[in-house]
Chimera marker file (.cmm) of the C-alpha trace (Angstrom):
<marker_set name="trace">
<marker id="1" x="36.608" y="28.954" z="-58.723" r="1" g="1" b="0" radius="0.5"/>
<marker id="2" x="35.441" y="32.445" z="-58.971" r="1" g="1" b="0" radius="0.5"/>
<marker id="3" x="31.752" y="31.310" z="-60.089" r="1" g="1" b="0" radius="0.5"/>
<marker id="4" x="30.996" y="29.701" z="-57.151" r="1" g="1" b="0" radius="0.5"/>
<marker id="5" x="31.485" y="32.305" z="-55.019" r="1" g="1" b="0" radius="0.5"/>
<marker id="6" x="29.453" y="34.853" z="-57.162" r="1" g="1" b="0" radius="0.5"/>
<marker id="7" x="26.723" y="33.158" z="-57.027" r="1" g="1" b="0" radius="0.5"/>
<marker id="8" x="27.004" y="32.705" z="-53.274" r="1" g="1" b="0" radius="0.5"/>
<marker id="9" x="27.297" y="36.255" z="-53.163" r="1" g="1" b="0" radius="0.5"/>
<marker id="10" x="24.260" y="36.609" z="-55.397" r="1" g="1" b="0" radius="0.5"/>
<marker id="11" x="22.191" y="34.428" z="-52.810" r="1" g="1" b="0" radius="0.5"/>
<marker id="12" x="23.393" y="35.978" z="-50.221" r="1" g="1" b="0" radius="0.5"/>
<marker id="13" x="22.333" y="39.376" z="-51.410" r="1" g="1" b="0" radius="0.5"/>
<marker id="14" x="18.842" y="38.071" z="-52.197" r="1" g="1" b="0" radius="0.5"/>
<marker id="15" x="18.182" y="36.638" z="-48.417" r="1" g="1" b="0" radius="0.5"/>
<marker id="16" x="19.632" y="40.256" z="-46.754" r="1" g="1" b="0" radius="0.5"/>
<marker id="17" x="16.906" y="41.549" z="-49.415" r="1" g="1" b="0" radius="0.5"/>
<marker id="18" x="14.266" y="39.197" z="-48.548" r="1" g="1" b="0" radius="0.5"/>
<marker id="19" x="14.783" y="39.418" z="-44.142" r="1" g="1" b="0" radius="0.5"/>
<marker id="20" x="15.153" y="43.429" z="-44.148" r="1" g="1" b="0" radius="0.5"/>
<marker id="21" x="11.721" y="43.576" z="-46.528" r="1" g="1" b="0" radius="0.5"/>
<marker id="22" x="10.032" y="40.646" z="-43.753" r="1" g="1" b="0" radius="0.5"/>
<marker id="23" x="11.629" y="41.428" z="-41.324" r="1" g="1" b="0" radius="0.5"/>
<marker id="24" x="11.270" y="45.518" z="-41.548" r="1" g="1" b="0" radius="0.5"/>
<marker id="25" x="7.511" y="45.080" z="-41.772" r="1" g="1" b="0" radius="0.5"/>
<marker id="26" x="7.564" y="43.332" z="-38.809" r="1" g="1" b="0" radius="0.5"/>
<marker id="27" x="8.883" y="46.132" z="-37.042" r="1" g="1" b="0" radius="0.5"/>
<marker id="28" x="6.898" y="49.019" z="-38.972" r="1" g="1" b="0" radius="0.5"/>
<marker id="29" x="3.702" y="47.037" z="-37.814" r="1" g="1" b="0" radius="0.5"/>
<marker id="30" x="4.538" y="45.397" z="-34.642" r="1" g="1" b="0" radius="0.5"/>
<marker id="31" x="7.436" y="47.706" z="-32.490" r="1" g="1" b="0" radius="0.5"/>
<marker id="32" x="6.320" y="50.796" z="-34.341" r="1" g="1" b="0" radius="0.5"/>
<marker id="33" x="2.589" y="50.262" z="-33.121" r="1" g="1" b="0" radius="0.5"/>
<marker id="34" x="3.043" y="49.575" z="-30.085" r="1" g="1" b="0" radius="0.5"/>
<marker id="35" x="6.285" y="52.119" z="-29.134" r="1" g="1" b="0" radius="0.5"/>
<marker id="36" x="3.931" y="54.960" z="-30.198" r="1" g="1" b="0" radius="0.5"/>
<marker id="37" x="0.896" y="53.943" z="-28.209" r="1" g="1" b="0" radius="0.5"/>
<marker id="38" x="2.308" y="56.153" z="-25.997" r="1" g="1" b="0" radius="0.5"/>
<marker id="39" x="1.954" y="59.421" z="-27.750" r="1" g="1" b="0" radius="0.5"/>
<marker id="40" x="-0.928" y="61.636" z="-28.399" r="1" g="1" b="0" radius="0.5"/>
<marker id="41" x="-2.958" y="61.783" z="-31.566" r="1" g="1" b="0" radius="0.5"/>
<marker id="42" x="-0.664" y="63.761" z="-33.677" r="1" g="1" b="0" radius="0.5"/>
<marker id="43" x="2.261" y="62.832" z="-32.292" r="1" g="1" b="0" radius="0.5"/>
<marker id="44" x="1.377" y="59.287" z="-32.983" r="1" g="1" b="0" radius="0.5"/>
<marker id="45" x="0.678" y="59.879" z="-36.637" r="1" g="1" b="0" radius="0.5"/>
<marker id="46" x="3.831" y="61.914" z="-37.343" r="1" g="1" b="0" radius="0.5"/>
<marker id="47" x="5.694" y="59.377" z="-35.928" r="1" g="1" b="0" radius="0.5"/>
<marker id="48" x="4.030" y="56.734" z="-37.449" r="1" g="1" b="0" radius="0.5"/>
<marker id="49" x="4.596" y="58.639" z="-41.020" r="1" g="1" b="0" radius="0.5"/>
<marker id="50" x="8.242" y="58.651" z="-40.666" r="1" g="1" b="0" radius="0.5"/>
<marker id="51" x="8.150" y="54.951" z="-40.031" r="1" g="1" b="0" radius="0.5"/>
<marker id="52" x="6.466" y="53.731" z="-42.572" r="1" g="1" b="0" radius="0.5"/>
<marker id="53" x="8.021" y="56.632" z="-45.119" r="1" g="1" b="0" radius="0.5"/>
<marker id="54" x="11.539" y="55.517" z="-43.831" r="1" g="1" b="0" radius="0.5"/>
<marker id="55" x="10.578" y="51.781" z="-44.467" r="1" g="1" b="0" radius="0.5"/>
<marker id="56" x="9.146" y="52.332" z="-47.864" r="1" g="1" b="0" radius="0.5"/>
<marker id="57" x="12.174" y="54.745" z="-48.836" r="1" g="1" b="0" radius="0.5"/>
<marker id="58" x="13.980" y="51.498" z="-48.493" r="1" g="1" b="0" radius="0.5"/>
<marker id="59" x="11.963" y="49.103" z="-50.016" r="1" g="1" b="0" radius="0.5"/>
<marker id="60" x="12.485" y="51.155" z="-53.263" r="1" g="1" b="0" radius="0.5"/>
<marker id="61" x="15.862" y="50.006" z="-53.484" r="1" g="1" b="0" radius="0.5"/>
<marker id="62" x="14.832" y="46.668" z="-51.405" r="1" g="1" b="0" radius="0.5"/>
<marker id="63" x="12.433" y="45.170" z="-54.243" r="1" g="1" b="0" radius="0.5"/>
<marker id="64" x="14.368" y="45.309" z="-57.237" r="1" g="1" b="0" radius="0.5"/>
<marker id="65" x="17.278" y="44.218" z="-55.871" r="1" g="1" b="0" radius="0.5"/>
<marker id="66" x="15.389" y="40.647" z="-54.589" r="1" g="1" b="0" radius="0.5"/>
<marker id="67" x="13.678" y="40.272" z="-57.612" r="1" g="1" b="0" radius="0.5"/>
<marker id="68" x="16.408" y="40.887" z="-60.025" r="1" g="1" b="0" radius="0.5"/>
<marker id="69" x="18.239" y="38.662" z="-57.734" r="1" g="1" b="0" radius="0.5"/>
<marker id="70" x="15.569" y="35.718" z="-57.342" r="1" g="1" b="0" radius="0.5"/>
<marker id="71" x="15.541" y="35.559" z="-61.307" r="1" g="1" b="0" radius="0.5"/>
<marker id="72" x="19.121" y="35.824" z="-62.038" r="1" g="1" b="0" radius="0.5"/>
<marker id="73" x="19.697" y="33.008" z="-59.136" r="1" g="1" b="0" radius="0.5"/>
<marker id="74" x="16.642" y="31.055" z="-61.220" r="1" g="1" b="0" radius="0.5"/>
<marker id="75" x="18.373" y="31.717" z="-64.696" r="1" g="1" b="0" radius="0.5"/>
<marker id="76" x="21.640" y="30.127" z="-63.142" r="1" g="1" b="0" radius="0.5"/>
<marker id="77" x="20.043" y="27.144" z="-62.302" r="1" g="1" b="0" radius="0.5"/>
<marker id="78" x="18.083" y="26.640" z="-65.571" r="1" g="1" b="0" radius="0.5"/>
<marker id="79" x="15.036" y="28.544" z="-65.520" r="1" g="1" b="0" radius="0.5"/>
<marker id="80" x="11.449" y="28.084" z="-64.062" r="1" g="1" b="0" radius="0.5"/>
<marker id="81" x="10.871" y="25.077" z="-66.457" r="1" g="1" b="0" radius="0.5"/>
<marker id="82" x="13.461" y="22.853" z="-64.917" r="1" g="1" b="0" radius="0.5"/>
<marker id="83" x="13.158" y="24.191" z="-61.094" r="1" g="1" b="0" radius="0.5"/>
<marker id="84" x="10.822" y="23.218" z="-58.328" r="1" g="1" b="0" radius="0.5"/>
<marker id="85" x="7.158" y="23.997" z="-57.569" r="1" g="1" b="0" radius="0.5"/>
<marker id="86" x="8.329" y="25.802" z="-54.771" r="1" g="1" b="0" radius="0.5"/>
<marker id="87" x="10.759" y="28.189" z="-56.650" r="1" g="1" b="0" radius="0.5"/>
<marker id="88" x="8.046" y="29.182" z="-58.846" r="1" g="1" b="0" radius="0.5"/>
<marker id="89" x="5.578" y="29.559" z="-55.906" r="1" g="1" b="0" radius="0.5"/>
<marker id="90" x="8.481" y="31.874" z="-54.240" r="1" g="1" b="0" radius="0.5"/>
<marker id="91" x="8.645" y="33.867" z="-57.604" r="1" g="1" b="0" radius="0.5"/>
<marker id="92" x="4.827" y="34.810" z="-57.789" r="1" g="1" b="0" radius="0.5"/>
<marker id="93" x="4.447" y="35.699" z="-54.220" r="1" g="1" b="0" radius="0.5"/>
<marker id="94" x="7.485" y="37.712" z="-54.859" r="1" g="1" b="0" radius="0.5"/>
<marker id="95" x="5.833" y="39.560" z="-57.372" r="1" g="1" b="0" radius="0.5"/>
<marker id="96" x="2.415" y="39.671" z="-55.626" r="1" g="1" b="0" radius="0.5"/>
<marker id="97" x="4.559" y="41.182" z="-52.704" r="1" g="1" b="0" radius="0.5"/>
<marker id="98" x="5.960" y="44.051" z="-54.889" r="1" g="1" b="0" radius="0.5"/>
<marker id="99" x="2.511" y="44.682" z="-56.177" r="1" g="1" b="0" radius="0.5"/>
<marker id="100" x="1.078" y="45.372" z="-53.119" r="1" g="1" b="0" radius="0.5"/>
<marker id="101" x="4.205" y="47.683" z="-51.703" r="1" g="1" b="0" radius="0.5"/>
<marker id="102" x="3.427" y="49.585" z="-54.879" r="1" g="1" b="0" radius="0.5"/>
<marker id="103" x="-0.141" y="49.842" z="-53.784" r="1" g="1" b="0" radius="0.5"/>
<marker id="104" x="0.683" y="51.202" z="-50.393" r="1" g="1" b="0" radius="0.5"/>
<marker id="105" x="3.470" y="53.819" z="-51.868" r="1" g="1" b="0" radius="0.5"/>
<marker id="106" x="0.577" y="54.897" z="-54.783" r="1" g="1" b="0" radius="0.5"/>
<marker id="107" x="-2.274" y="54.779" z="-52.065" r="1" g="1" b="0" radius="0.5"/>
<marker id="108" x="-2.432" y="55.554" z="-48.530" r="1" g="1" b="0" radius="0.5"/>
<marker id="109" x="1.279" y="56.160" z="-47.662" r="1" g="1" b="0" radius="0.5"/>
<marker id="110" x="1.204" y="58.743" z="-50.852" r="1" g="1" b="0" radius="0.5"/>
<marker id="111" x="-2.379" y="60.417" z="-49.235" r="1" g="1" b="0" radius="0.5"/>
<marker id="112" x="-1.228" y="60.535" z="-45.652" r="1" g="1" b="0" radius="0.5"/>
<marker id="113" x="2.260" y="62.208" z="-47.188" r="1" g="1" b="0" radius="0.5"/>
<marker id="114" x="-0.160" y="64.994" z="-49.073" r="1" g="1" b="0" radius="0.5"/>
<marker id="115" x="-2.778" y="65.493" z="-46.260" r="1" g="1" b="0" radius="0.5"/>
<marker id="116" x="-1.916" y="68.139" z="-43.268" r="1" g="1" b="0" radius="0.5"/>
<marker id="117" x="-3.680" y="66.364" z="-40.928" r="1" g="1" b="0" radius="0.5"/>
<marker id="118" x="-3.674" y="62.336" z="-41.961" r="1" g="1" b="0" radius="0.5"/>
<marker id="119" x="-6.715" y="60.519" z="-41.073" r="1" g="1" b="0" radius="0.5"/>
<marker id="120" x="-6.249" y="57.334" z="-38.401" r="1" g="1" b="0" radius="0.5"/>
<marker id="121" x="-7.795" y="54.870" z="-41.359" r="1" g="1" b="0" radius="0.5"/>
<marker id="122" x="-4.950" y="55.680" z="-44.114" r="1" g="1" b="0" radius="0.5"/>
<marker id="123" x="-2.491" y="54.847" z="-41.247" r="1" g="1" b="0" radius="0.5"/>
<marker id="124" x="-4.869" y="51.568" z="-40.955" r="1" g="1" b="0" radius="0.5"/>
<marker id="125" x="-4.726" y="50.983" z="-44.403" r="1" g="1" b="0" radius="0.5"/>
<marker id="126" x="-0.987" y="51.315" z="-44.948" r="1" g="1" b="0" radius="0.5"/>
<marker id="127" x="-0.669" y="48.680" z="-41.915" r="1" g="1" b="0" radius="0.5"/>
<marker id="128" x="-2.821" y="46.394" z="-43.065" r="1" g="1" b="0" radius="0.5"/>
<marker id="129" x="-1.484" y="45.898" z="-46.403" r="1" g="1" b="0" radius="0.5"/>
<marker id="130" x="1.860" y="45.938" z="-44.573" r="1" g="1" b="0" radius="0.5"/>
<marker id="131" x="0.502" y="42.794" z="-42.442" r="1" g="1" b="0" radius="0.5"/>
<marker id="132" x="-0.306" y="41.113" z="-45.829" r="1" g="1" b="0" radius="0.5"/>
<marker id="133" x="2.806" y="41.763" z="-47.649" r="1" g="1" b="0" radius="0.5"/>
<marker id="134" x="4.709" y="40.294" z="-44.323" r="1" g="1" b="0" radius="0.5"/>
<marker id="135" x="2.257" y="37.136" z="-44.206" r="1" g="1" b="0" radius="0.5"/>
<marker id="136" x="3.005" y="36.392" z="-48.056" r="1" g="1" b="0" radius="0.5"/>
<marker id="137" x="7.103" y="37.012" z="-47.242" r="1" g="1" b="0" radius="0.5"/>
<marker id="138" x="6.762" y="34.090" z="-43.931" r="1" g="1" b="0" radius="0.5"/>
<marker id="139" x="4.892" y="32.058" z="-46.481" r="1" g="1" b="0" radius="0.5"/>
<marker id="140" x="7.537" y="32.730" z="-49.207" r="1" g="1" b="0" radius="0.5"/>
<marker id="141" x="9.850" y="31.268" z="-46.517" r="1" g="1" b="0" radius="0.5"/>
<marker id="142" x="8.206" y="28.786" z="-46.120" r="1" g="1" b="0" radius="0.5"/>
<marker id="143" x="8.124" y="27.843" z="-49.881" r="1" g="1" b="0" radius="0.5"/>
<marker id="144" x="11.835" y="28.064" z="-49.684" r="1" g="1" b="0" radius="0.5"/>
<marker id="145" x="12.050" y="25.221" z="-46.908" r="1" g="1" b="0" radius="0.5"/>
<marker id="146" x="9.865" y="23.295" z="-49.093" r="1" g="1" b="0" radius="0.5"/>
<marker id="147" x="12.565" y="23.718" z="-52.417" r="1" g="1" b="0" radius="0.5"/>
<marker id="148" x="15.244" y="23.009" z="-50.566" r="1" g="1" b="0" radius="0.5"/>
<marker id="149" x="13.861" y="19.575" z="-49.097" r="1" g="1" b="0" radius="0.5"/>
<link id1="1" id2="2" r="1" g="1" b="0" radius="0.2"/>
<link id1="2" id2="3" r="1" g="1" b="0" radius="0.2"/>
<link id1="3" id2="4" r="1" g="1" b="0" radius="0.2"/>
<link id1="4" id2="5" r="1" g="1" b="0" radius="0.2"/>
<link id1="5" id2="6" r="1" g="1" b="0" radius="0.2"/>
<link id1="6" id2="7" r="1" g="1" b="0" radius="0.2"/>
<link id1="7" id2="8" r="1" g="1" b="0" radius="0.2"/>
<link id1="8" id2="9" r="1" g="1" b="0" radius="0.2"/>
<link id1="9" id2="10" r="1" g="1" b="0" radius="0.2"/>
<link id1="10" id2="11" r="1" g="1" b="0" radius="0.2"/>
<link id1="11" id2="12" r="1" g="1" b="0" radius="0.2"/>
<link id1="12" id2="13" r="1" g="1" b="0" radius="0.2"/>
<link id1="13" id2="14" r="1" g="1" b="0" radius="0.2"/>
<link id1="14" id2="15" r="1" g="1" b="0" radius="0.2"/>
<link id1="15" id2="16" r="1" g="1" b="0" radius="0.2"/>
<link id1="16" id2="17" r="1" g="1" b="0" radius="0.2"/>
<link id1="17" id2="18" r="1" g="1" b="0" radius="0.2"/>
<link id1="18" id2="19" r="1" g="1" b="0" radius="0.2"/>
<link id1="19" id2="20" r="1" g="1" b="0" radius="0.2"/>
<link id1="20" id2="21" r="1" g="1" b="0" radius="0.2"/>
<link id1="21" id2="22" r="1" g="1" b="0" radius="0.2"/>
<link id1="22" id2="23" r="1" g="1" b="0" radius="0.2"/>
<link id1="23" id2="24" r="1" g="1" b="0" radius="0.2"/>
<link id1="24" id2="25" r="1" g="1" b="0" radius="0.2"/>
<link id1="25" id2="26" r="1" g="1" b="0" radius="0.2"/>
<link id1="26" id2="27" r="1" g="1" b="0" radius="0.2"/>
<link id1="27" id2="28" r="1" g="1" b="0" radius="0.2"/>
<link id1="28" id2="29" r="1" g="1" b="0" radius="0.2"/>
<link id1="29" id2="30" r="1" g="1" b="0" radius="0.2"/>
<link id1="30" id2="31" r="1" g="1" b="0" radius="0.2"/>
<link id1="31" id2="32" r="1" g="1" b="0" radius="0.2"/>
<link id1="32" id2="33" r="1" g="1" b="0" radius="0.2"/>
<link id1="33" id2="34" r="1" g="1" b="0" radius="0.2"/>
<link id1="34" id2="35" r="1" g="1" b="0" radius="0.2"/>
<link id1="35" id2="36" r="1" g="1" b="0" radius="0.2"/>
<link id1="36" id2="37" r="1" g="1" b="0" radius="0.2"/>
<link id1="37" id2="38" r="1" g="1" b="0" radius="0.2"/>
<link id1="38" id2="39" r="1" g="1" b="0" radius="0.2"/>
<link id1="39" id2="40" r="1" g="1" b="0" radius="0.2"/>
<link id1="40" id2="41" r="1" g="1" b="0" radius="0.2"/>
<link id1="41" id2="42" r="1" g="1" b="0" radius="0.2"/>
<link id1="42" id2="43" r="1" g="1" b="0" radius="0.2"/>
<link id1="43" id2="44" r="1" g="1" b="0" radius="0.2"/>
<link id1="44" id2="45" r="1" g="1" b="0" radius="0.2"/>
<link id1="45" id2="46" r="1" g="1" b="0" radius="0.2"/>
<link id1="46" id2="47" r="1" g="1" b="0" radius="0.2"/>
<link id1="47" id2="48" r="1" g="1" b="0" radius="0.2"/>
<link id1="48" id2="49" r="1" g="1" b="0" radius="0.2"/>
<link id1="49" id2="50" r="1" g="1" b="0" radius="0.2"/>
<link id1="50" id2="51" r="1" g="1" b="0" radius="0.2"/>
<link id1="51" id2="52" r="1" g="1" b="0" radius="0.2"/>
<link id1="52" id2="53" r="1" g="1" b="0" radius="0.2"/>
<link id1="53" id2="54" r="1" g="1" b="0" radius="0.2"/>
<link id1="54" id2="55" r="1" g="1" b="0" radius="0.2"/>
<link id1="55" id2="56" r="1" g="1" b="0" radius="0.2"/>
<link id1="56" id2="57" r="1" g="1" b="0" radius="0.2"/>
<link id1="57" id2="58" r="1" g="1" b="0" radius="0.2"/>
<link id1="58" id2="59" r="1" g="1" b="0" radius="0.2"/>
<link id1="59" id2="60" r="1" g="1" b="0" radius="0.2"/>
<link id1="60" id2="61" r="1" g="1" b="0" radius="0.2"/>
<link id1="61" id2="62" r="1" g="1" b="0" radius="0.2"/>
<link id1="62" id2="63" r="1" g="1" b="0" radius="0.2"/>
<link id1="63" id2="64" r="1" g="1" b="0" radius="0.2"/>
<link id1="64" id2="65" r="1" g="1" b="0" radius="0.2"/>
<link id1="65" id2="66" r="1" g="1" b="0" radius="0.2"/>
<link id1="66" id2="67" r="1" g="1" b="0" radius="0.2"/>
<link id1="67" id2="68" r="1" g="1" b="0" radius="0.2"/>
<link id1="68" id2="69" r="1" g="1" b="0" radius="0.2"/>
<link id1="69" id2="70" r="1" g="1" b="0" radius="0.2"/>
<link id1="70" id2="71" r="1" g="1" b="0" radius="0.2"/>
<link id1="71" id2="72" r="1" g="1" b="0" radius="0.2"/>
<link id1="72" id2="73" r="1" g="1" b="0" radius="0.2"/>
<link id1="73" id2="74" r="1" g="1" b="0" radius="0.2"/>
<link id1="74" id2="75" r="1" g="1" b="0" radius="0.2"/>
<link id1="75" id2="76" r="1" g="1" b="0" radius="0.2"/>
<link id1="76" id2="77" r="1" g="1" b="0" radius="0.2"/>
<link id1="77" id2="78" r="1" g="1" b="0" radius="0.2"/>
<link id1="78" id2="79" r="1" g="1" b="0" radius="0.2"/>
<link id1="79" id2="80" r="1" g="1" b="0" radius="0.2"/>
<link id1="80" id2="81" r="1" g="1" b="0" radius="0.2"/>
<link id1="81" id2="82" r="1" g="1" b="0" radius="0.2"/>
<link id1="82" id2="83" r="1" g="1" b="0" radius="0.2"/>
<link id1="83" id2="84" r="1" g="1" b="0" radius="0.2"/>
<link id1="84" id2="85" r="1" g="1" b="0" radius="0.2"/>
<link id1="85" id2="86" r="1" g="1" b="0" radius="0.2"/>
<link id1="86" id2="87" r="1" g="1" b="0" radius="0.2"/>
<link id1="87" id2="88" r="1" g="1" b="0" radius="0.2"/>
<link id1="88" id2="89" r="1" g="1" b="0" radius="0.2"/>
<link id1="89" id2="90" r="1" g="1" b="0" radius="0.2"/>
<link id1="90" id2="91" r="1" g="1" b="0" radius="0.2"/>
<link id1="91" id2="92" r="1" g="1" b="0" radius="0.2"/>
<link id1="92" id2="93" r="1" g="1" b="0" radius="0.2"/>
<link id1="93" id2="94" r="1" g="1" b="0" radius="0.2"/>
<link id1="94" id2="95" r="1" g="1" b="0" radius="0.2"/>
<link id1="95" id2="96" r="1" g="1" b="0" radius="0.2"/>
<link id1="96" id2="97" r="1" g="1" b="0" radius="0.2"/>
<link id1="97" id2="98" r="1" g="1" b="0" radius="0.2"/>
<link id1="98" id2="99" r="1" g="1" b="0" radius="0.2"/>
<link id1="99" id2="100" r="1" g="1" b="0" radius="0.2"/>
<link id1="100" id2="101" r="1" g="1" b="0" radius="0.2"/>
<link id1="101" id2="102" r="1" g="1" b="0" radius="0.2"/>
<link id1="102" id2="103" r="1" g="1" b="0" radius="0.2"/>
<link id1="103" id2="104" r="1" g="1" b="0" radius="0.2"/>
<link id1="104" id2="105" r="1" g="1" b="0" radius="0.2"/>
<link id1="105" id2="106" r="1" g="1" b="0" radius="0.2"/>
<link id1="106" id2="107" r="1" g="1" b="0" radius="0.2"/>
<link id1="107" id2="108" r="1" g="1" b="0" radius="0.2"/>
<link id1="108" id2="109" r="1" g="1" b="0" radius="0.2"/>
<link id1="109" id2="110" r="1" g="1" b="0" radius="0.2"/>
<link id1="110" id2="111" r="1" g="1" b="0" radius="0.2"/>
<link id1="111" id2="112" r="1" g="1" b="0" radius="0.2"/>
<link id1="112" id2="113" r="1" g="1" b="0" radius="0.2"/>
<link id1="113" id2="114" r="1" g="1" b="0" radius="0.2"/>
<link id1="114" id2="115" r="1" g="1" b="0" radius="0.2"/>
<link id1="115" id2="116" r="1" g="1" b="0" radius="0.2"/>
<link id1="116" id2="117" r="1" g="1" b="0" radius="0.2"/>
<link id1="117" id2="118" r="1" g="1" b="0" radius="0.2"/>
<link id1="118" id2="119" r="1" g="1" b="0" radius="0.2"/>
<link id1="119" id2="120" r="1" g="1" b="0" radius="0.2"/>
<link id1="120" id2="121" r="1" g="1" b="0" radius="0.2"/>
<link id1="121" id2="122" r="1" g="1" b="0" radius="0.2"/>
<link id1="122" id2="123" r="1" g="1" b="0" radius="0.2"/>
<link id1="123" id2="124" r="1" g="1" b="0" radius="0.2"/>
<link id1="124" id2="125" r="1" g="1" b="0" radius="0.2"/>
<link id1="125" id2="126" r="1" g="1" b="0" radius="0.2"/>
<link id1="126" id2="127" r="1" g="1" b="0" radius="0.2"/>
<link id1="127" id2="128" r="1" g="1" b="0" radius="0.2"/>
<link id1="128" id2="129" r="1" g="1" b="0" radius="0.2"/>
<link id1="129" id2="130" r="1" g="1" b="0" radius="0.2"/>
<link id1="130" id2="131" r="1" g="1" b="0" radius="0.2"/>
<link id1="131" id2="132" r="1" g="1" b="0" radius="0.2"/>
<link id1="132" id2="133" r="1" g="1" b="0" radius="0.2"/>
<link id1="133" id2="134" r="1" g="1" b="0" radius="0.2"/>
<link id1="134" id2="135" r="1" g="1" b="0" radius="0.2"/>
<link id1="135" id2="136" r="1" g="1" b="0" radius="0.2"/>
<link id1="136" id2="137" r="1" g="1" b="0" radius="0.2"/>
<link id1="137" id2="138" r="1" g="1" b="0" radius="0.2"/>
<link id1="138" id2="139" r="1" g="1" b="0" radius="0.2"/>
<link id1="139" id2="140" r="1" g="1" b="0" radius="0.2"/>
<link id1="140" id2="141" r="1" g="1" b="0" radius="0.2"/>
<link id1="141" id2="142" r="1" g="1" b="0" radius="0.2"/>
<link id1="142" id2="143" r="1" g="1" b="0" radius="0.2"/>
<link id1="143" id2="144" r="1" g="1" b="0" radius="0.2"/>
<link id1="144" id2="145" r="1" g="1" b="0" radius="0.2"/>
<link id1="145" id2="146" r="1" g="1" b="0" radius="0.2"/>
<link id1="146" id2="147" r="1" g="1" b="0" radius="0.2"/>
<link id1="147" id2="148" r="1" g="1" b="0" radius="0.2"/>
<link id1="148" id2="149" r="1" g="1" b="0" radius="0.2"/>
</marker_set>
């Protein structure tokens, strides 16, 4: 009786993983953009630091947790041999996801932390690979849809 509800738990853990990681970059590259419009220059990029900063400082704990939760939900029902194509399409987006959060902590996010006065095309940078990383998360979405048909 107790299994059941574990692995509900599990799950459940996995999709609050999954919708703060889409649905945070939403907001870092969406709301965040346009709320500081408003400001100067330097305002504008301080503000846009601690928003993307903030996100990433989250995502650190954010990414393991979904993929350590994906596979042990995959390893419950049997592995990637006996699942879906879709499970196995959500597992290497996953992973191409993490890889490019890495890329924006190790790149631009990690230069515009170090620089006194951050240049507008890291903050381009860091938002751009932000728009890809939330493309490949609605597309993982999608793939779920598809498994669960």
């Amino acid at each position: 009786m107790i299994q059941p509800i574990l692995w509900s738990l599990l799950l459940a853990l996995h999709l609050l993983c999954m919708a703060y990681w889409v649905g945070g970059g939403l907001n870092a590259v969406l709301v965040a953009r346009s709320g500081t419009a408003l400001l100067e220059g330097a305002q504008r990029q301080t503000v846009l630091l601690q928003i993307y900063s903030r996100y990433c400082r989250a995502l650190m704990h954010i990414v393991p947790v979904s993929l350590l939760s994906g596979w042990g939900l995959v390893l419950h029902h049997g592995g990637f041999a006996r699942l879906a194509w879709p499970i196995n399409a959500m597992q290497a987006l996953g992973v191409i996801m993490a890889a490019l959060f890495v890329s924006i902590v190790r790149g631009p996010l990690r230069t515009a932390r170090r620089a006194i006065r951050p240049q507008a095309a890291t903050f381009a940078t860091i938002r751009t690979r932000i728009v890809y990383m939330v493309a490949l998360g609605i597309l993982t979405t999608l793939c779920a849809s598809l498994a669960g048909a």
